[in-house]
Backbone as a printed PyTorch tensor [residue, N CA C, xyz], in Angstrom:
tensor([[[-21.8460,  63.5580,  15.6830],
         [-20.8180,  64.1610,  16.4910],
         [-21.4830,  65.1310,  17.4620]],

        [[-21.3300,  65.4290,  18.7080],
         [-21.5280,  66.0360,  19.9750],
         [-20.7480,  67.1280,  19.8590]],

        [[-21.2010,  68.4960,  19.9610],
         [-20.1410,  69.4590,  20.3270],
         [-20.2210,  69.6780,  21.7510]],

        [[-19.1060,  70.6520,  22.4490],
         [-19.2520,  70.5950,  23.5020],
         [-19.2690,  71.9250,  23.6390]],

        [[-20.0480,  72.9290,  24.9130],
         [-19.8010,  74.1750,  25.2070],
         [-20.2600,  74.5080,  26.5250]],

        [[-19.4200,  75.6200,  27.0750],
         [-19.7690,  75.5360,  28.6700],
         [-20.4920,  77.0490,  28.6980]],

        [[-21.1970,  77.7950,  29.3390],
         [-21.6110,  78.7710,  29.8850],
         [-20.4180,  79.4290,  30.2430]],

        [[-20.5570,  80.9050,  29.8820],
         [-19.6190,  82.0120,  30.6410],
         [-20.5150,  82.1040,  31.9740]],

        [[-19.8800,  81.4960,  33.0910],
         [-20.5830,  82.1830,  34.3770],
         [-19.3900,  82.8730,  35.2760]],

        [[-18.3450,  83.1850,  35.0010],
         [-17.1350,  83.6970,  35.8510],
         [-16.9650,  82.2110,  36.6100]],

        [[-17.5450,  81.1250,  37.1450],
         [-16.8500,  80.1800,  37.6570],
         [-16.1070,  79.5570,  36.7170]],

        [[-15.1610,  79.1530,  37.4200],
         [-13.7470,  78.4040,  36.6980],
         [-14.0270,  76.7710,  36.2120]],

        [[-14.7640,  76.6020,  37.1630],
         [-15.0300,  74.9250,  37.3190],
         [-16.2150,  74.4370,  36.5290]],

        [[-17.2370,  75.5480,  35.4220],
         [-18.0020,  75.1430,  34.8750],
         [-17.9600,  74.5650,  33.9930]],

        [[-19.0850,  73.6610,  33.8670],
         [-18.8320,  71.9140,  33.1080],
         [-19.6110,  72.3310,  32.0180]],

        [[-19.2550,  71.3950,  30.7420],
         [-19.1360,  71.8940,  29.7630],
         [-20.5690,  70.5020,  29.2840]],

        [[-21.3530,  71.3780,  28.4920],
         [-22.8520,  70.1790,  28.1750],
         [-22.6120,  69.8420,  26.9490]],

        [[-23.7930,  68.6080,  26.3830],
         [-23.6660,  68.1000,  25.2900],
         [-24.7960,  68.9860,  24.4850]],

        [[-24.2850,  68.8870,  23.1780],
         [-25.6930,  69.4650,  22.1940],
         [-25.4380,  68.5750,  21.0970]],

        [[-26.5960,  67.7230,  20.8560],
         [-26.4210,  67.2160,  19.4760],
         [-26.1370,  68.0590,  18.5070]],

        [[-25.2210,  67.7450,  17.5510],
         [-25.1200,  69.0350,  16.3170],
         [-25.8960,  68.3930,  15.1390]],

        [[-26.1430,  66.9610,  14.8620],
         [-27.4040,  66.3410,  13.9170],
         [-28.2190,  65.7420,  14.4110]],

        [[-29.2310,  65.5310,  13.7720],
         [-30.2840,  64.5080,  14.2890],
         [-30.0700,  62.8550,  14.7120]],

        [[-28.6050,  62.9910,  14.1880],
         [-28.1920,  60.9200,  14.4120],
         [-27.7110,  61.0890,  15.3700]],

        [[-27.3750,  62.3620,  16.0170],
         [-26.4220,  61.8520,  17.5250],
         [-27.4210,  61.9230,  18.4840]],

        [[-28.6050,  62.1030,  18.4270],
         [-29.8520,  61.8520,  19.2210],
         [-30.2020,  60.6020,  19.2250]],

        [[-29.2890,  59.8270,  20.2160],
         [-30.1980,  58.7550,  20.3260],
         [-31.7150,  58.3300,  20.4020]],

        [[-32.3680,  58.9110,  20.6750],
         [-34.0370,  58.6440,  20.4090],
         [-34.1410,  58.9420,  19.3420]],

        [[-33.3320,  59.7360,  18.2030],
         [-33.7050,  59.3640,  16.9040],
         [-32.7980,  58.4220,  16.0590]],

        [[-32.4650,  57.7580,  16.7220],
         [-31.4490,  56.8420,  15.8020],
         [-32.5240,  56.4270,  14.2850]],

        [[-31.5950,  55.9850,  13.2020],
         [-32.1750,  55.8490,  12.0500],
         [-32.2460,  54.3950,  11.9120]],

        [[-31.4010,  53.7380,  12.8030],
         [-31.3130,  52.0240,  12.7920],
         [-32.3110,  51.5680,  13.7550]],

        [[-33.2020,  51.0860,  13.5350],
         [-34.2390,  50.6230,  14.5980],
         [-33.6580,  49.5920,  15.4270]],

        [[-33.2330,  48.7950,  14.3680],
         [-32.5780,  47.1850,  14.4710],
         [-31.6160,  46.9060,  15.1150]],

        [[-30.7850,  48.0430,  15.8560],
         [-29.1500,  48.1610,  16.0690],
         [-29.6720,  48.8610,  17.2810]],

        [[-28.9150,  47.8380,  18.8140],
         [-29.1790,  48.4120,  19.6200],
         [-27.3300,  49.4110,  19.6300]],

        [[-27.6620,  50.5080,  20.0270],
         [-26.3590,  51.3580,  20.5700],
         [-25.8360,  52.2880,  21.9670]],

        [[-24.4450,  52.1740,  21.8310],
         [-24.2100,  53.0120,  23.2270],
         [-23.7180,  53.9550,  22.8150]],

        [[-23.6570,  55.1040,  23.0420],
         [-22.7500,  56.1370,  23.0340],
         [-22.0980,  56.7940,  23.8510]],

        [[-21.1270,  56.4740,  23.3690],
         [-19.4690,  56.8440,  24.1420],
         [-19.1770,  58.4020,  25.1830]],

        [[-18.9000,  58.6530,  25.7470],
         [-18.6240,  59.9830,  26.1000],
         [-18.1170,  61.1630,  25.2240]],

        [[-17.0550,  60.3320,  23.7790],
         [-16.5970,  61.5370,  22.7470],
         [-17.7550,  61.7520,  21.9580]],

        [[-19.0350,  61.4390,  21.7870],
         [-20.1390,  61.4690,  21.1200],
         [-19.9890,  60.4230,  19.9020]],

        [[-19.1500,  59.6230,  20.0530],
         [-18.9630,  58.4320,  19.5350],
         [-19.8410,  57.1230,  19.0350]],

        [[-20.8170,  56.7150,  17.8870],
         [-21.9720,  55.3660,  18.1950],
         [-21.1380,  54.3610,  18.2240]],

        [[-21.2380,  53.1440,  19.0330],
         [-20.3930,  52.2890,  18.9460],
         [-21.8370,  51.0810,  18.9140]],

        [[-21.5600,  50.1910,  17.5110],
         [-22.8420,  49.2540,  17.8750],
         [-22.6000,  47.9970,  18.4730]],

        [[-22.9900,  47.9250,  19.4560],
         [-22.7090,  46.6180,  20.3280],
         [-23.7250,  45.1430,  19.8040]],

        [[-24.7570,  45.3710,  19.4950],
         [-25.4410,  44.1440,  18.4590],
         [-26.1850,  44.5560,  17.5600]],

        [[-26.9830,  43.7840,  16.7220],
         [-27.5540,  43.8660,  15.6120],
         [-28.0400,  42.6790,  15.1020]],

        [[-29.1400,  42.4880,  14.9810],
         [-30.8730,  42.0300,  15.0520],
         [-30.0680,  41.0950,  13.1670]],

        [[-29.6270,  41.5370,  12.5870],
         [-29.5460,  41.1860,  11.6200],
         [-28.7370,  39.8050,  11.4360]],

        [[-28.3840,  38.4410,  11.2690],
         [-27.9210,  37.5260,  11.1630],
         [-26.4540,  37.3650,  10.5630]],

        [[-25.5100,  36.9100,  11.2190],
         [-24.1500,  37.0770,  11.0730],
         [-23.9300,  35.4220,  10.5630]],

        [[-24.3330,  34.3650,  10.9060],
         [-24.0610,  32.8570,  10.3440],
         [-25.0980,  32.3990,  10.0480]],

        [[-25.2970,  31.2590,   8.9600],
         [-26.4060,  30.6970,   8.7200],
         [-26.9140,  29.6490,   9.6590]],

        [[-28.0460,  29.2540,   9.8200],
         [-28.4140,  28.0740,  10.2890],
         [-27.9090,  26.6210,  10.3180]],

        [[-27.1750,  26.5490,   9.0790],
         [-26.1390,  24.8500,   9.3240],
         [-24.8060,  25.5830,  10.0970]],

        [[-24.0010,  26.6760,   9.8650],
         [-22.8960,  26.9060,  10.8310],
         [-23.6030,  27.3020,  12.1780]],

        [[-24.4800,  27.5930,  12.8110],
         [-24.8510,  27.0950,  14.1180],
         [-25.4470,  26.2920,  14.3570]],

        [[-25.1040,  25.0710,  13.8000],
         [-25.3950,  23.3980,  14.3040],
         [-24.2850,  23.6240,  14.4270]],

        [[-23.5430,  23.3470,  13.0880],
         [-22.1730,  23.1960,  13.4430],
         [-21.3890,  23.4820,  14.6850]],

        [[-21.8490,  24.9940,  14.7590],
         [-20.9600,  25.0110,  16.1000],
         [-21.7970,  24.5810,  17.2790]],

        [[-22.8270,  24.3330,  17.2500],
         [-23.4120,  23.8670,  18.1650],
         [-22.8020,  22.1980,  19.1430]],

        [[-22.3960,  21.2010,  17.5470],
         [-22.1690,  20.1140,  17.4900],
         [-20.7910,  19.8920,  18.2210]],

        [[-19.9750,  20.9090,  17.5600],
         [-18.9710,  21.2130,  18.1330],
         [-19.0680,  21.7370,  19.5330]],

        [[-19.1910,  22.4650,  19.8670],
         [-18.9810,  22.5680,  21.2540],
         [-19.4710,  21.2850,  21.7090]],

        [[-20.8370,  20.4460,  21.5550],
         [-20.8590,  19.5130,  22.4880],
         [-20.0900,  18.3550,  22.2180]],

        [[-19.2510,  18.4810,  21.1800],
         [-18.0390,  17.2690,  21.0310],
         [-16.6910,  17.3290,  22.2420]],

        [[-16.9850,  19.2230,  22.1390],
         [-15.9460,  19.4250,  23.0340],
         [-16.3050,  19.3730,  24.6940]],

        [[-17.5620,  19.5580,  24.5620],
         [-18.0250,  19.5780,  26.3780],
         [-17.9750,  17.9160,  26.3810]],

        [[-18.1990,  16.8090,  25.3590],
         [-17.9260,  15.4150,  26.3180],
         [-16.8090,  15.1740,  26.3690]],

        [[-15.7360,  15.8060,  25.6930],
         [-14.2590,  14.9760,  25.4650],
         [-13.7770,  15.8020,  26.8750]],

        [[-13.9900,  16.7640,  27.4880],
         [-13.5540,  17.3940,  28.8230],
         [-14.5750,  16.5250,  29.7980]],

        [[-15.3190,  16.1490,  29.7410],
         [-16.8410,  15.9780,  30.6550],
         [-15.4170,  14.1240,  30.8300]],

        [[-15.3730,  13.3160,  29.5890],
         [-14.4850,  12.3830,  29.7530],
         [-13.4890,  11.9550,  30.2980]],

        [[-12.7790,  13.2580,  29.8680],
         [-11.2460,  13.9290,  30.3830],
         [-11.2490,  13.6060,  32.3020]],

        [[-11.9870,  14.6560,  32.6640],
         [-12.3250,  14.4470,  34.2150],
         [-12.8280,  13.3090,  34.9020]],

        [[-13.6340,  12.7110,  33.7270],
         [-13.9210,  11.5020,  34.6370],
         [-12.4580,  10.2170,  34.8920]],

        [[-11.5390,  10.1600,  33.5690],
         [-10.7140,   9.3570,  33.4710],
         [-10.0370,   9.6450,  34.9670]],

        [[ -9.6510,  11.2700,  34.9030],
         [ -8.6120,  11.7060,  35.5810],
         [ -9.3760,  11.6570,  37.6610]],

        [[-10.6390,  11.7070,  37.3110],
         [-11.0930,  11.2340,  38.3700],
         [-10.9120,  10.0660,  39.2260]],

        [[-10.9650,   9.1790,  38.4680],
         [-10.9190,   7.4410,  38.7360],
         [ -9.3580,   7.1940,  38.7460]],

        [[ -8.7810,   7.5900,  37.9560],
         [ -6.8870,   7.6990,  38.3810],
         [ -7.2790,   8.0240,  39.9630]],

        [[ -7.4640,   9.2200,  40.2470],
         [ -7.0440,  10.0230,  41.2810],
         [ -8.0300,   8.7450,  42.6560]],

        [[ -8.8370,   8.3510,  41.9790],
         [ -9.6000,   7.3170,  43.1560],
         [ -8.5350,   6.0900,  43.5230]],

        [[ -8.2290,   5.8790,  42.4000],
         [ -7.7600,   4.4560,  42.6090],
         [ -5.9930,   4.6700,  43.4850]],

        [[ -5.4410,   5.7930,  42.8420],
         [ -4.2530,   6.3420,  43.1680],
         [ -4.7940,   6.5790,  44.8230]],

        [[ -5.7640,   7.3170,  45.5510],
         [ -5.8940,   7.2900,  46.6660],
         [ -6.4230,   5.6910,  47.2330]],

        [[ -6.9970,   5.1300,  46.2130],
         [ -7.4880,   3.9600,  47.3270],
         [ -6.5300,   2.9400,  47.8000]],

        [[ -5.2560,   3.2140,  46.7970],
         [ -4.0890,   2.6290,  46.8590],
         [ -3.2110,   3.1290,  47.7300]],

        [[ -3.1340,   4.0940,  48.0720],
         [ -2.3440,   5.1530,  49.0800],
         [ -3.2210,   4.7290,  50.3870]],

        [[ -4.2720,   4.6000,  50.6310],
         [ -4.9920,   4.3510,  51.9540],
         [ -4.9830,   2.1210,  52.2200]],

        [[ -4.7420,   1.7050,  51.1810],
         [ -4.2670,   0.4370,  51.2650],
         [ -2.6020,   0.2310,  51.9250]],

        [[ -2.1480,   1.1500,  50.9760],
         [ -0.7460,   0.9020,  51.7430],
         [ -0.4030,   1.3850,  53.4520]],

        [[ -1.9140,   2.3660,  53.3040],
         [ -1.1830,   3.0510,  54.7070],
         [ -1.6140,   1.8470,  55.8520]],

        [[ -2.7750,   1.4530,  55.1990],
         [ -3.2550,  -0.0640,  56.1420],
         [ -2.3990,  -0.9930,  56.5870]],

        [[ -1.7380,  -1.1390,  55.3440],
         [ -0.7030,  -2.3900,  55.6120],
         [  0.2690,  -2.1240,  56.2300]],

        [[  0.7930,  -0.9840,  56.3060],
         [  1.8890,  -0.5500,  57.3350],
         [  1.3340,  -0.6760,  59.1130]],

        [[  0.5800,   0.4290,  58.6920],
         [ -0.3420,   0.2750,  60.3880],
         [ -0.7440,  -1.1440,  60.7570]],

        [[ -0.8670,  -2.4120,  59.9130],
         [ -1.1890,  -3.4050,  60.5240],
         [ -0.2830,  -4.3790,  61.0560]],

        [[  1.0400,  -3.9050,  59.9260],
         [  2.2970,  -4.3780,  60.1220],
         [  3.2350,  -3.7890,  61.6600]],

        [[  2.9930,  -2.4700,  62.0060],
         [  3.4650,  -2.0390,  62.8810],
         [  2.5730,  -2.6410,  64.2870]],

        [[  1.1680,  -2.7630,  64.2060],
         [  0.6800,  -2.8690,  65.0220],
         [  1.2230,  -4.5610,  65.4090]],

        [[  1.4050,  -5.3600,  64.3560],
         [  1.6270,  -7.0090,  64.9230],
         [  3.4080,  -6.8430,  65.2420]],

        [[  3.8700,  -5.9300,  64.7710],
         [  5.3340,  -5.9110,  65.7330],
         [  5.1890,  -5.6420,  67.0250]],

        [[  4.2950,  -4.8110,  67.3970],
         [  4.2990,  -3.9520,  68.6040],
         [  3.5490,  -4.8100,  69.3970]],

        [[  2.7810,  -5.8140,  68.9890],
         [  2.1770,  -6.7530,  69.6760],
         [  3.0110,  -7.8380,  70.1120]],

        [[  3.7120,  -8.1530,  69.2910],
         [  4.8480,  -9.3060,  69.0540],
         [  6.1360,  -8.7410,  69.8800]],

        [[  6.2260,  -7.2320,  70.4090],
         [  7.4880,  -7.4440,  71.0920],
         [  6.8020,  -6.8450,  72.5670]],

        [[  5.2960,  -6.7670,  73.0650],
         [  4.7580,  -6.7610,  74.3340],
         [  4.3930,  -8.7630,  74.9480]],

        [[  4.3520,  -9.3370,  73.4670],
         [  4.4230, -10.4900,  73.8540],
         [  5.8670, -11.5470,  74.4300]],

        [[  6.9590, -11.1920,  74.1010],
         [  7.9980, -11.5400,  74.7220],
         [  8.0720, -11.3390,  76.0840]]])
C-alpha cells in the first residue's frame, strides 16, 4: 500500500507524492521474480501475467486443433459464399446480355423497315 502526503508549502495546489510504506510496494523489489506487474495509481499490484503454466500441453493442442477446425470451416464458409456470389453475378451479367442483345435486334429490326 502507497501512502500519500503533500508538503506544507502555503500553495493550495500542492501535489501530493508517493512513499512506499513496505518493501512490496517497491516495485524494484518485488518478491515475485516470475510475475510481471503494473501498479495502479491507488498503489494497487495488479498481475497482468505469470511465467508459471495455466494449461497443460495436450489442452493446447487441443485448442490449437480447434481453432484450426474453426479457421477452415470459415476459410470454407467464404469460399462457398464466394462462388454463390460469382455465379449469382455471372448470371446477372448474362441476363443483362441478353436483354441488350435483344433490344439491340429490335432496334435494328425497326431501322430496317
Amino acid at each position: 500500500m502507497v501512502r500519500k502526503s503533500a508538503k506544507k508549502t502555503g500553495n493550495p495546489k500542492a501535489t501530493a507524492h508517493s512513499e512506499p510504506s513496505t518493501p512490496h510496494d517497491d516495485p524494484l523489489s518485488t518478491p515475485h521474480a516470475n510475475t510481471l506487474s503494473n501498479q495502479d495509481p491507488d498503489g494497487v499490484t495488479r498481475q497482468l501475467f505469470s511465467l508459471t503454466p495455466q494449461v497443460t500441453a495436450e489442452e493446447l493442442l487441443n485448442m490449437r486443433e480447434e481453432a484450426k477446425r474453426k479457421h477452415d470451416a470459415l476459410v470454407n464458409d467464404l469460399l462457398v459464399k464466394q462462388e454463390k456470389a460469382s455465379t449469382d453475378l455471372r448470371n446477372e451479367f448474362q441476363t443483362a446480355l441478353v436483354k441488350n442483345a435483344s433490344h439491340l435486334e429490335a432496334q435494328t429490326a425497326s431501322w430496317n423497315r
